[in-house]
C-alpha positions in Angstrom: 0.0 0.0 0.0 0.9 3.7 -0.6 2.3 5.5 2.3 1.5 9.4 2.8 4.7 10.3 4.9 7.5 9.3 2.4 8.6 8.8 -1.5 8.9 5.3 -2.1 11.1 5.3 -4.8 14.9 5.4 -4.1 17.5 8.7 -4.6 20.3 8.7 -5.2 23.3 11.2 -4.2 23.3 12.9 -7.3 19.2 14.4 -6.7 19.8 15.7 -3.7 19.6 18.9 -3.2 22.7 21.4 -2.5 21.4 22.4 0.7 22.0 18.9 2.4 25.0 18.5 1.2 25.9 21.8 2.9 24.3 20.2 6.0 26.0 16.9 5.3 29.8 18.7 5.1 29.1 21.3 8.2 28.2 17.7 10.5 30.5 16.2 9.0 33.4 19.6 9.5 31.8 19.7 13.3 32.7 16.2 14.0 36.2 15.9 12.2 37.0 19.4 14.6 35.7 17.5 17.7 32.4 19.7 18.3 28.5 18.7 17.8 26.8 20.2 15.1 25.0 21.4 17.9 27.5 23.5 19.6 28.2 25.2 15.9 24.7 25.7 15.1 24.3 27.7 18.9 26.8 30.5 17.7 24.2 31.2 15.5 21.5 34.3 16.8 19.6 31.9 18.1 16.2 33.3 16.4 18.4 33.9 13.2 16.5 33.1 10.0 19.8 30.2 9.6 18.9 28.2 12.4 15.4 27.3 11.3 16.9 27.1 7.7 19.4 24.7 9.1 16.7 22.6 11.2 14.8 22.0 7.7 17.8 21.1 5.9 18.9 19.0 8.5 15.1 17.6 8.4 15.1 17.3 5.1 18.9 15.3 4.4 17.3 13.3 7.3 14.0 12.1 5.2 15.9 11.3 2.4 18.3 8.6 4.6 15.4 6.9 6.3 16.1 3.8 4.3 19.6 3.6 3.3 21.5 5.0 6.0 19.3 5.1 9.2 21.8 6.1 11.8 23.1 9.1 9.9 18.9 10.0 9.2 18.6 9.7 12.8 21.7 12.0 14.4 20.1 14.6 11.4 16.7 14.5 13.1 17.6 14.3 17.0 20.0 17.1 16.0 17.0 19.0 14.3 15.4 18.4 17.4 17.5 20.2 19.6 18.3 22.9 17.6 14.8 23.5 17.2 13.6 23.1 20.4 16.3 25.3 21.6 15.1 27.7 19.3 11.5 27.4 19.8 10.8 26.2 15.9 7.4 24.4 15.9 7.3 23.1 12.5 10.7 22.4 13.3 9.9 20.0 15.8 7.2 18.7 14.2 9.2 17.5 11.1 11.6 15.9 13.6 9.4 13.8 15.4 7.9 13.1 11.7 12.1 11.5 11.0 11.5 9.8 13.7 8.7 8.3 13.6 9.8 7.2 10.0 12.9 5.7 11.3 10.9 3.8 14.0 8.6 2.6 11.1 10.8 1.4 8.7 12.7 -0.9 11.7 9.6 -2.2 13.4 9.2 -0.3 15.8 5.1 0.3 15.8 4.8 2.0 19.2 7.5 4.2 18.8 6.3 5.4 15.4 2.8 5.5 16.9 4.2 8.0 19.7 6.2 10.3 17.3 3.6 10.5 14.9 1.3 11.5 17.5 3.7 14.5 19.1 4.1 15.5 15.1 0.5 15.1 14.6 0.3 17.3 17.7 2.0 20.3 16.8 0.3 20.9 13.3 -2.7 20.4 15.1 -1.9 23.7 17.7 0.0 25.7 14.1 -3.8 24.6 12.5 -1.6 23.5 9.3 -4.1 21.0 7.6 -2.1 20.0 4.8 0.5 18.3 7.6 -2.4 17.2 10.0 -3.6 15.0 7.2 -0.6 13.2 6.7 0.4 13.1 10.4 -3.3 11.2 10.4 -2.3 9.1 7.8 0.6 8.1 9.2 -0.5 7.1 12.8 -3.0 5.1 11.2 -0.4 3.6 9.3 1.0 2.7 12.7 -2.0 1.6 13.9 -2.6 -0.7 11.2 0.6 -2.9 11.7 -0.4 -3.0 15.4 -3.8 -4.6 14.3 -5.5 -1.4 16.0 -7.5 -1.4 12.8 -10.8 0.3 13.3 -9.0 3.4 15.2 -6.8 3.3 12.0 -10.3 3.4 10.1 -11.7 6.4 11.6 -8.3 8.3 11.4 -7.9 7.7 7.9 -11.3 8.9 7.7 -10.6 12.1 9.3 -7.2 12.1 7.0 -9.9 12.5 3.7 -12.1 14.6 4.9 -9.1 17.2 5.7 -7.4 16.3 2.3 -11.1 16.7 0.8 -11.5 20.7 2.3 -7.9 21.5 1.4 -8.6 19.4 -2.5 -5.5 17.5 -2.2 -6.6 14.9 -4.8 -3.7 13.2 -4.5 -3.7 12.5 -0.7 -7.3 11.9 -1.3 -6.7 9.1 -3.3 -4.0 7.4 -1.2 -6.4 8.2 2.1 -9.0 6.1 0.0 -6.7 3.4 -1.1 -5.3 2.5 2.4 -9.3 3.0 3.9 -9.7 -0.1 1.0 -7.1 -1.8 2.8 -7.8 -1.8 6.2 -11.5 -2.9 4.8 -10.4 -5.6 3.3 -8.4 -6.7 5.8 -11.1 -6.7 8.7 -13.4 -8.0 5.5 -16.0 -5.2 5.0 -15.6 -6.2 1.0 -18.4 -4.0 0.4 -16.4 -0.8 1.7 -13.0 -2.5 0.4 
């Protein structure tokens, strides 16, 4: 089935974008000197317009090693973390806990997916960002579902289409619909699958 929270398809080094690779060298710079990325990033203002461009690269090279390098995704998103909650950066922390829960996902980890999903899910909720609540609800369901929690999965991917329908994101709409078809079929309502 379609997943809401990632790209599917595999990257490789040479699509992604500049920006990461900035983020990738500075860790990598801040380690080779003997100081956390964090301790750099802090001699920035700390309400500076960099820091919260530097939590969504880091968010964003994090996302894109979910799969292949999991570790390095996960140092990228705790350190997103920090910064951001250092900073007070919302969507910041958000897209963190978002990595996170990926990362959980991906290794099996239901409960822990479940959790960060939900402190994601959470924060768009309080910013009233609809596009994110939607796939924060898709994605706990998603958690949900390979937990066997199926009919709270249901009624949360419910809630995930009618958001997507008031904000016309057909394309969300359509994946919302195709895992409600799942989980239908798999408690065996054929009628709804």
């Amino acid at each position: 089935h379609e997943q809401t929270f990632i790209s599917c398809k595999s990257e490789s080094s040479s699509m992604i974008k500049p920006q990461i690779y900035r983020v990738l060298f500075t860790t990598f710079f801040c380690l080779v000197l003997g100081r956390s990325h964090s301790a750099f990033s802090y001699s920035l203002d700390q309400s500076s317009e960099s820091d919260t461009t530097l939590v969504l690269d880091l968010n964003e090279a994090a996302s894109k090693l979910w799969r292949s390098h999991p570790d390095s995704s996960r140092r990228l998103a705790v350190e997103g973390l920090i910064i951001s909650e250092n900073i007070d950066f919302k969507q910041g922390i958000a897209r963190s806990f978002n990595n996170l829960g990926a990362l959980n996902f991906f290794n099996g980890k239901f409960d822990s997916a479940y959790y960060y999903w939900n402190e994601s899910l959470a924060i768009w909720e309080k910013l009233e960002d609809k596009i994110q609540v939607s796939k924060m609800l898709g994605n706990v369901a998603l958690a949900l579902n390979e937990q066997n929690e199926l009919s709270e999965a249901i009624a949360l991917n419910k809630k995930a289409v009618e958001l997507r329908t008031e904000i016309n994101d057909t394309l969300q709409i359509a994946i919302g619909y195709n895992n409600l078809g799942i989980l239908y079929e798999k408690i065996g309502d054929l009628d709804k699958a």
